[in-house]
DRENTORMI-158437 format. One line per field, with one value per residue (C-alpha): x, y, z; residue in three letters. Coordinates in steps of 0.1 Angstrom, whole numbers. Example, Ala and Ser with C-alpha at 12.3 -4.5 7.8 and 13.67 -1.06 7.14 Angstrom:
<sites>
xx = c(123 137)
yy = c(-45 -11)
zz = c(78 71)
resn = c(ALA SER)
</sites>
This chain:
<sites>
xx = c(-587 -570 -553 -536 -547 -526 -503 -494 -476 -450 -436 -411 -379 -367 -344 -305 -286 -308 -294 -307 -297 -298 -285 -283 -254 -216 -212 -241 -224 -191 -201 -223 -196 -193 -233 -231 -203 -226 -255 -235 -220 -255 -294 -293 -322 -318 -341 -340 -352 -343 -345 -364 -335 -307 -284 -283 -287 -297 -335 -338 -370 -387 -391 -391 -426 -402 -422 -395 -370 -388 -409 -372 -358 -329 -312 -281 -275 -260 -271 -267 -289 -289 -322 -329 -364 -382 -360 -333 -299 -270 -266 -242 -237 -216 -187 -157 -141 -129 -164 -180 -159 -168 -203 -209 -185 -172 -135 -120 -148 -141 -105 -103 -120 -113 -110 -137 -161 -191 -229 -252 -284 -314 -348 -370 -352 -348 -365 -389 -404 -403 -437 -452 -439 -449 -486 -481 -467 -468 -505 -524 -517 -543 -581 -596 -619 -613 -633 -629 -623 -636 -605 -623 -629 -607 -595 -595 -627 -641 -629 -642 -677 -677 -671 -637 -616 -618 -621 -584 -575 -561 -534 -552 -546 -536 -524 -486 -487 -504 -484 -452 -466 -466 -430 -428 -441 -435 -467 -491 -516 -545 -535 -562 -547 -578 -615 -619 -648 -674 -689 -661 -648 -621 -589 -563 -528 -542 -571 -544 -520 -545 -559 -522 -510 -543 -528 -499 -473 -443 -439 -416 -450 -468 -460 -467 -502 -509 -500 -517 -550 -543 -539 -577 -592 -603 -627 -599 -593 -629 -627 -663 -669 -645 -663 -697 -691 -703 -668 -643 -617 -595 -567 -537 -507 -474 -443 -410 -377 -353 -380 -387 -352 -357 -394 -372 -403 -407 -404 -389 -398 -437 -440 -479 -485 -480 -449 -435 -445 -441 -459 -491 -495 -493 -520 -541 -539 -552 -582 -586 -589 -614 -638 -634 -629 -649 -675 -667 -680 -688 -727 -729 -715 -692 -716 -690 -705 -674 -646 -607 -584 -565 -594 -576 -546 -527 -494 -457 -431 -413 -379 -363 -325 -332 -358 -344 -373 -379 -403 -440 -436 -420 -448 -466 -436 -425 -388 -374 -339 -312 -306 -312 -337 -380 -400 -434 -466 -491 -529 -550 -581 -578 -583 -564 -535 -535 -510 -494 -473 -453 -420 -412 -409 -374 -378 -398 -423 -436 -435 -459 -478 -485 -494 -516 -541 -537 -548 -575 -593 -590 -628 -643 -625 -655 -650 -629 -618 -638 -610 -576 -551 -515 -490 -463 -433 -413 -376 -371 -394 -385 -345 -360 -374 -343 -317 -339 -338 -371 -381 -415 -428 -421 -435 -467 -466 -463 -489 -516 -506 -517 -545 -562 -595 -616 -658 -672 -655 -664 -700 -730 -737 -705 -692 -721 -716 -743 -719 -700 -697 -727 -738 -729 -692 -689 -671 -645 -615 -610 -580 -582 -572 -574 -538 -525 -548 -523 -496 -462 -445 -409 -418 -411 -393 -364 -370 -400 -409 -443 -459 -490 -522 -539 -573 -588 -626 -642 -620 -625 -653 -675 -648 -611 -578 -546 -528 -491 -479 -448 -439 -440 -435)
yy = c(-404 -394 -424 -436 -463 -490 -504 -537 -549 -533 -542 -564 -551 -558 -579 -568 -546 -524 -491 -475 -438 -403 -369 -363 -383 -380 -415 -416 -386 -401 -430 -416 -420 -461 -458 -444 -472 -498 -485 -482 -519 -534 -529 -510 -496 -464 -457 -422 -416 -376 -362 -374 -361 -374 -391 -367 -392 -422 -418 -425 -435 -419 -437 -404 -422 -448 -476 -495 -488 -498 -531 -543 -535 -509 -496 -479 -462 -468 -504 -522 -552 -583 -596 -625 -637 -608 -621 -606 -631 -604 -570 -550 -514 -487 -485 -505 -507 -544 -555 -537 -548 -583 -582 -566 -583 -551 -543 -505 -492 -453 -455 -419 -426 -433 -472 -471 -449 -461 -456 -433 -441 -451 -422 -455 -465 -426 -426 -394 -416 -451 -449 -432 -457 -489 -475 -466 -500 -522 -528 -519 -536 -509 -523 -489 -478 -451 -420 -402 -364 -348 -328 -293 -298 -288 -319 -298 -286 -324 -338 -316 -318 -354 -347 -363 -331 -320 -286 -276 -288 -323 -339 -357 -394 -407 -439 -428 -413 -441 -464 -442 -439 -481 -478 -467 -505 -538 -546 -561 -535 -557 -564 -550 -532 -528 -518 -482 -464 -457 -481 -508 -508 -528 -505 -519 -507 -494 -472 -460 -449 -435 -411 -408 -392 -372 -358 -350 -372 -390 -428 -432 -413 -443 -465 -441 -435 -471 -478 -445 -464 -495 -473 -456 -486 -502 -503 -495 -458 -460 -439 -440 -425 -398 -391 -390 -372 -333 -325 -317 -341 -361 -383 -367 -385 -386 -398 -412 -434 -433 -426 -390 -382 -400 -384 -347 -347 -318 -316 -281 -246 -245 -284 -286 -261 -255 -257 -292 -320 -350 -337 -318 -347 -382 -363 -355 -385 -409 -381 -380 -421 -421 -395 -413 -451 -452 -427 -402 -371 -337 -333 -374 -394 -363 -348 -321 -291 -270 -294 -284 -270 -303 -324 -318 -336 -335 -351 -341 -357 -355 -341 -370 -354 -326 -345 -352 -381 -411 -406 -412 -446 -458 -454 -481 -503 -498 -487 -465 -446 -450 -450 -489 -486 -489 -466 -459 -437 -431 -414 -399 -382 -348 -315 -285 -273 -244 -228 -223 -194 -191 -170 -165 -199 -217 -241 -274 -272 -234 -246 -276 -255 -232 -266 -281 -252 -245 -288 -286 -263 -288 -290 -281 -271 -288 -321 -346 -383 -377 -368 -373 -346 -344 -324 -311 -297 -271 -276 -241 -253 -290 -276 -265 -299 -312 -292 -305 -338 -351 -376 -378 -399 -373 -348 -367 -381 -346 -330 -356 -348 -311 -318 -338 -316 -312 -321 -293 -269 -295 -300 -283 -251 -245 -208 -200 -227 -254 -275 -298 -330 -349 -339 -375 -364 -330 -348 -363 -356 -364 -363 -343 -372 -410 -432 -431 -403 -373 -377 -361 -353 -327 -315 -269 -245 -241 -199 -194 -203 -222 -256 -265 -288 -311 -318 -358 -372 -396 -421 -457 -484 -455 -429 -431 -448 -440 -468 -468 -489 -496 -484 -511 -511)
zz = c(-237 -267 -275 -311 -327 -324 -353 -346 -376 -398 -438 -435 -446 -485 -496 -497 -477 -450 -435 -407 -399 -387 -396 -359 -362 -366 -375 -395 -416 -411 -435 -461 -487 -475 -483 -517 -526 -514 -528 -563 -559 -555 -539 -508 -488 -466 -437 -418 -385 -386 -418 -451 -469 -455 -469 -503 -533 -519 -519 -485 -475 -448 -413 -390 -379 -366 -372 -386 -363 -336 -351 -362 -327 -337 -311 -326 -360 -382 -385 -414 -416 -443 -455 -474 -486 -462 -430 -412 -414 -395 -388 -373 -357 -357 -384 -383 -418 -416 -402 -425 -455 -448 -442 -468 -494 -508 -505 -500 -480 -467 -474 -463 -431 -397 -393 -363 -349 -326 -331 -317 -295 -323 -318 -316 -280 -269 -234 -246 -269 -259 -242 -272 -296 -271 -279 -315 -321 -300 -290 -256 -222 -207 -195 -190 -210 -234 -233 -267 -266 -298 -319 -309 -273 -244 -224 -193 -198 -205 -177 -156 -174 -167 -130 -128 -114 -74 -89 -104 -137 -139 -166 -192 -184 -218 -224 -228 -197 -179 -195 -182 -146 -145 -149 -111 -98 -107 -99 -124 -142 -133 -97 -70 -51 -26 -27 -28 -2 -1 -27 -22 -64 -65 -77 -103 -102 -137 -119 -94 -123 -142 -111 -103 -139 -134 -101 -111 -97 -110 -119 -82 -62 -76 -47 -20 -36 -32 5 14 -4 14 47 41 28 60 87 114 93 82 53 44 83 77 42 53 80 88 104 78 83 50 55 65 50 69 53 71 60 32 7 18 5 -29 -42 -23 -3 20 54 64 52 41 48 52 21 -14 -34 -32 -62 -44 -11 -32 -60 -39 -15 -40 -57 -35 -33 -69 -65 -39 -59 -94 -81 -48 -56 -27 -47 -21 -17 -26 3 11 33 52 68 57 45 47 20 27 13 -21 -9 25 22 40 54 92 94 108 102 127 149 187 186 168 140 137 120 151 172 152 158 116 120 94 92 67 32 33 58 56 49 58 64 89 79 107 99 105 101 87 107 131 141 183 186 218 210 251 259 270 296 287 315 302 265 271 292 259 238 264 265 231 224 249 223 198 185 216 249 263 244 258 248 220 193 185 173 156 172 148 168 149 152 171 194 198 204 235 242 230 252 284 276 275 253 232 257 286 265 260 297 307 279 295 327 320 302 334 333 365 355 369 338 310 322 303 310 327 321 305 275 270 249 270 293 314 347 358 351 372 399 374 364 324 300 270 246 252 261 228 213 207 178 177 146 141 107 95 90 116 119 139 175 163 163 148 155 133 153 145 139 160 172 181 166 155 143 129 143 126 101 96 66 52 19 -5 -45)
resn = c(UNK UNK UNK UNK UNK UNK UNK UNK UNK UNK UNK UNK UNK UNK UNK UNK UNK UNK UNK UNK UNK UNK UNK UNK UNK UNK UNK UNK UNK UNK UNK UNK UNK UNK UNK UNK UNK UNK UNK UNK UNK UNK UNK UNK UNK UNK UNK UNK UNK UNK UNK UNK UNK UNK UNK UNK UNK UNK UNK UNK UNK UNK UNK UNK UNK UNK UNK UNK UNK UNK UNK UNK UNK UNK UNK UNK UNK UNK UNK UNK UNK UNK UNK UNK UNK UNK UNK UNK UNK UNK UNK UNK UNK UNK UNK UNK UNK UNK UNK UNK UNK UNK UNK UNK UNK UNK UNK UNK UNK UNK UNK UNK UNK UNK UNK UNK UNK UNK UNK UNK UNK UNK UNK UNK UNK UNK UNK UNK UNK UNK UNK UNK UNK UNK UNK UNK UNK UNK UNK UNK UNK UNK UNK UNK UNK UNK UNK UNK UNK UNK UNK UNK UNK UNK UNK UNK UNK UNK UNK UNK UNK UNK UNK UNK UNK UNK UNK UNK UNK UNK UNK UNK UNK UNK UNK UNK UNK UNK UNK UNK UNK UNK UNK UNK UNK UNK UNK UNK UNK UNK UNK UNK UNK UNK UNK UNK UNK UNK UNK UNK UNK UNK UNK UNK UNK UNK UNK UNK UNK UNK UNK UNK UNK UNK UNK UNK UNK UNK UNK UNK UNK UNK UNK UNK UNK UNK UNK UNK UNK UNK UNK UNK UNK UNK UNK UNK UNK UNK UNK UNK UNK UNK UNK UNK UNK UNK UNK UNK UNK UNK UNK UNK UNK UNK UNK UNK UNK UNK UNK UNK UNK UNK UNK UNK UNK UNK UNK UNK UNK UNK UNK UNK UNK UNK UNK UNK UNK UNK UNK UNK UNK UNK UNK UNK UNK UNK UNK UNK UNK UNK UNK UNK UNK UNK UNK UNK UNK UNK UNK UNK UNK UNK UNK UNK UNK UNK UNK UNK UNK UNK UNK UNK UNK UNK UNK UNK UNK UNK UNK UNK UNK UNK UNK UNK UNK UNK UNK UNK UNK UNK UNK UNK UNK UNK UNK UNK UNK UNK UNK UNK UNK UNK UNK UNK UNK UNK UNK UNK UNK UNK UNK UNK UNK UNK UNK UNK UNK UNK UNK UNK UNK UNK UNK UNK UNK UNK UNK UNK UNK UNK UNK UNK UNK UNK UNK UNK UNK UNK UNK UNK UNK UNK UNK UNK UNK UNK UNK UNK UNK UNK UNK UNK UNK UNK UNK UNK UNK UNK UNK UNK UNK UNK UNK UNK UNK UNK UNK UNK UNK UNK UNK UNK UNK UNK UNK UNK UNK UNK UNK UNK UNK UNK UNK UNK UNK UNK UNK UNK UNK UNK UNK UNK UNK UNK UNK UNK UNK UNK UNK UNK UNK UNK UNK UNK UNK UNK UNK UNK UNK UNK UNK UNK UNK UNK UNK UNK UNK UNK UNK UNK UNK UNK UNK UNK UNK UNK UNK UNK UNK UNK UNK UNK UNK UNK UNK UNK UNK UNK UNK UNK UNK UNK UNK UNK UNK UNK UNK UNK UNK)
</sites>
């Protein structure tokens, strides 16, 4: 939307001696006196990337459009280049007097001058514009289609009349910025990178960039975006079960290794709200891809009872520097750690967070005693097998983990252990509660979670004695298992 036409030609440049400058130049000023020799010892032609008027006397003519600079690749000014029947022969850059004194076949150039002075950086290969030039000049590599915004309306305001927002305003996706957002993978535009749910589109790394400059992110979130799709876009995660679902579960995207560090993702204070790019945008992205790509529109396929703040984008990553465990990753078996090392993320289905307070606690046995009857709410304190959850220690409270020495693994040995639930208080109509278990089952004892269902990730701030839960959907053939992928690019 929004998008230049594109010039794919440019005049060739005349015959003679070619200049190519800028006022926002000291060299460029340094040798306007060479330029008015040469310009009086023969046909010289002046382009200016800066100012129309510059250099004084020479009739300059006008290239601030940069069309010239950039069709006839110049990447330094000045640059003087030789042209003979419409076709460059040399050219050189910078000023040195002897150099220039014999390319140009005039003798006593800038005898007041300093014998050498380099260039400066052309405006046609300045980073700010590069993008913008590649799609003034240089022709489209995009396959989207383009969606023309009329001069008077409000971008904002027509994407979300097309239906394209998740309710906040979105950054026009134009093709400079889409273009600039590719520059983050070296994959192909055109590459699939999976089929999107519900309705199975195929996805382009074009598609994801597009819904990923909408977002928000950076170019370097762009690879995260696109494992997090390939993570959601399968039948073990079941994305289309956790959209047409009543509960109001999304993905929840946890990130781990070297990469973390790189996008300055958050992990600590506020980790699991507002206030951090990298965490809000690469979370909301891969929403914004399955609304506009797969179809998964609320009140459509979306069919959640309540939903979750989180459904706009839920995205952070574990503090694995102040964690006395290995990370998530490493349950799946993906080892991460180092600045050379892999990284990776997990998605579980879940819910928002909610917060355990215990503030009393030292020992480790009282502590998981306050986070085992706090999970065997999770949903239902009824409910059992049923659901997964996320556990996301806070380093105050894993210290006292830590200073006991027990591992993840004890904690989650000892977590199921406590969470062993007699039949007779899960059954229906026990305490008074319809909800709940079979009658078959009063004589049972039942864990909370299923071997392997309960998640533990070190992630917050390090003042305050809290954790937090993330309750799951459904889990096994019919619901949602977690996926941990590695972090490609």
């Amino acid at each position: 939307m929004g998008y230049p036409a594109n010039v794919t030609a440019a005049p060739p440049l005349p015959d003679g001696l070619v200049a190519f400058v800028k006022r926002d130049c000291p060299t460029c000023e340094l040798v306007v006196p060479v330029l008015q020799q040469l310009a009086s010892a023969g046909e010289l032609h002046v382009f200016t990337q800066d100012d129309p008027g510059f250099p004084p006397g020479l009739e300059p003519t006008d290239d601030t459009a940069l069309a010239m600079s950039w069709h006839h690749d110049v990447e330094a000014v000045p640059t003087l280049v030789r042209v003979e029947d419409g076709r460059e022969t040399s050219r050189i850059v910078g000023w040195q007097r002897d150099e220039w004194e014999t390319f140009t076949g005039v003798s006593g150039l800038g005898p007041d001058l300093p014998d050498w002075r380099p260039g400066c950086g052309s405006l046609s290969v300045d980073p700010d514009r590069e993008v913008e030039l590649q799609v003034r000049y240089g022709g489209s590599v995009l396959r989207a289609r383009r969606v023309p915004i009329a001069e008077l309306e409000d971008p904002h305001e027509a994407m979300e009349a097309r239906g394209w927002t998740d309710g906040l305003p979105v950054v026009p996706p134009t093709e400079a910025r889409v273009m600039a957002m590719l520059e983050g993978t070296k994959r192909a535009p055109e590459e699939i990178v999976v089929d999107v749910p519900p309705d199975l589109v195929p996805c382009s790394v074009e598609k994801v960039a597009v819904n990923a400059v909408m977002a928000g992110c950076r170019p370097d979130h762009l690879p995260v975006v696109m494992t997090a799709l390939e993570a959601v876009s399968n039948d073990v995660f079941n994305m289309h079960g956790v959209l047409a679902t009543t509960m109001g579960v999304g993905p929840v995207i946890v990130v781990n290794g070297p990469i973390r560090r790189a996008l300055s993702m958050n992990s600590g204070i506020n980790a699991l709200g507002q206030g951090n790019r990298a965490n809000a945008a690469i979370g909301r992205a891969v929403q914004l891809v399955i609304r506009n790509v797969g179809g998964g529109r609320p009140g459509e396929v979306d069919r959640a009872t309540f939903g979750n703040p989180g459904k706009l984008g839920f995205c952070f990553a574990e503090d694995e520097e102040g964690s006395p465990w290995t990370p998530l990753a490493a349950d799946f078996g993906v080892e991460t750690g180092g600045d050379e090392g892999k990284s990776a993320l997990t998605v579980f289905a879940g819910e928002g967070p909610r917060t355990i307070v215990d503030q009393i606690s030292r020992d480790p046995e009282s502590l998981a005693r306050t986070l085992a009857v706090n999970l065997r709410a999770v949903h239902h304190p009824k409910l059992v097998l049923a659901f997964d959850a996320m556990l996301v220690i806070g380093p105050e409270h894993a210290r006292v983990f830590q200073q006991a020495g027990w591992s993840k693994q004890q904690l989650k040995d000892r977590l199921h252990e406590l969470l062993q639930i007699p039949g007779s208080e899960l059954i229906r109509g026990a305490d008074g509660i319809a909800e709940g278990m079979p009658e078959s089952l009063k004589d049972a004892t039942l864990p909370k979670f299923r071997p392997g269902g309960l998640h533990i990730v070190h992630a917050g701030g390090r003042a305050g004695l809290f954790s937090c839960i993330i309750g799951g959907w459904v889990t096994g053939e019919t619901g949602s298992l977690p996926v941990c992928r590695e972090i490609g690019s």
